[in-house]
N, C-alpha and C positions, 0 to 999 in steps of 0.2 A: 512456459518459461519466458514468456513476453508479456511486455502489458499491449493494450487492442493498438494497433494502429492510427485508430485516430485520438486518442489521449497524445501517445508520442507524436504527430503531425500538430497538434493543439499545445503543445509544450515548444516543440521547436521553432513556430509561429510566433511566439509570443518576441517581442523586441528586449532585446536586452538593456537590462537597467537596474535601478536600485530599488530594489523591491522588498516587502517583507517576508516576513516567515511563512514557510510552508511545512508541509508534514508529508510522509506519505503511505497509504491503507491499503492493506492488499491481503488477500487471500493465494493460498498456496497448495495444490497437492502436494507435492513431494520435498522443498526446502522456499527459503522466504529467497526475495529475489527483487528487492529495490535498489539496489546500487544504480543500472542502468537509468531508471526516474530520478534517481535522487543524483545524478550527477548532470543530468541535462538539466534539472531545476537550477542548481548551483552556477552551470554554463549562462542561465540569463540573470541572473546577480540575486536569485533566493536563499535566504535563510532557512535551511532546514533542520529543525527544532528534534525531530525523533521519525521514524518511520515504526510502524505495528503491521506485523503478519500475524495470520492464523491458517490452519490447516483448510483444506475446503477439500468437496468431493471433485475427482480430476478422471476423467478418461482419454487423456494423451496416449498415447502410444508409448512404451509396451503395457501401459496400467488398464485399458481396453479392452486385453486380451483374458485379463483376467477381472472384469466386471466395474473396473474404476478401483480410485483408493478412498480412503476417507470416510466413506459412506456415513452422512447423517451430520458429516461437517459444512458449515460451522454450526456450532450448539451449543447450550446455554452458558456451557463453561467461555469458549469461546466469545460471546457476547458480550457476558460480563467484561472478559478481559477488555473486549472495545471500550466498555463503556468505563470503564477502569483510565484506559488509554485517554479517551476522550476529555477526560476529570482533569486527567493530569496536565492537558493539554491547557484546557484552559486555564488550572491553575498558576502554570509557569507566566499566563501571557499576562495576566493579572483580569483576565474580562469575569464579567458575573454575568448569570443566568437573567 
């Protein structure tokens, strides 16, 4: 229910200023959980355009006790939706392939 330490050390690094759009991609066992990134982005003057979660396999504690959750996440449905996500993404910004 964090993201790694050094993504957050490498965000809160960065000098604040006027900057462009960002997104942000995450995977989840138990519920999505970008708010924390997508509000230290904003804290150094980013544009954040949409954030995408998907479920993922998780052996946190108490999900451990009983073998992880998820199992087999992410998967193809999953994927898609990224790449689904991705599309969308750069259709808003207006870039081509």
């Amino acid at each position: 229910m964090a993201f790694h330490p050094r993504l957050r050390q490498f965000v809160r690094s960065l000098p604040k200023g006027e900057r462009r759009r960002a997104f942000v991609f995450t995977t989840s066992g138990f519920r999505p959980f970008t708010r924390p990134l997508v509000r230290l982005l904003e804290q150094k003057g980013f544009e954040v355009v949409d954030t995408f979660s998907c479920r993922a396999f998780d052996t946190w504690l108490p999900f451990k006790l009983v073998g992880g959750i998820n199992k087999g996440r992410p998967n193809a449905t999953d994927l898609e939706a990224a790449r689904t996500f991705a599309e969308g993404l750069r259709t808003r910004s207006g870039a081509t392939s």
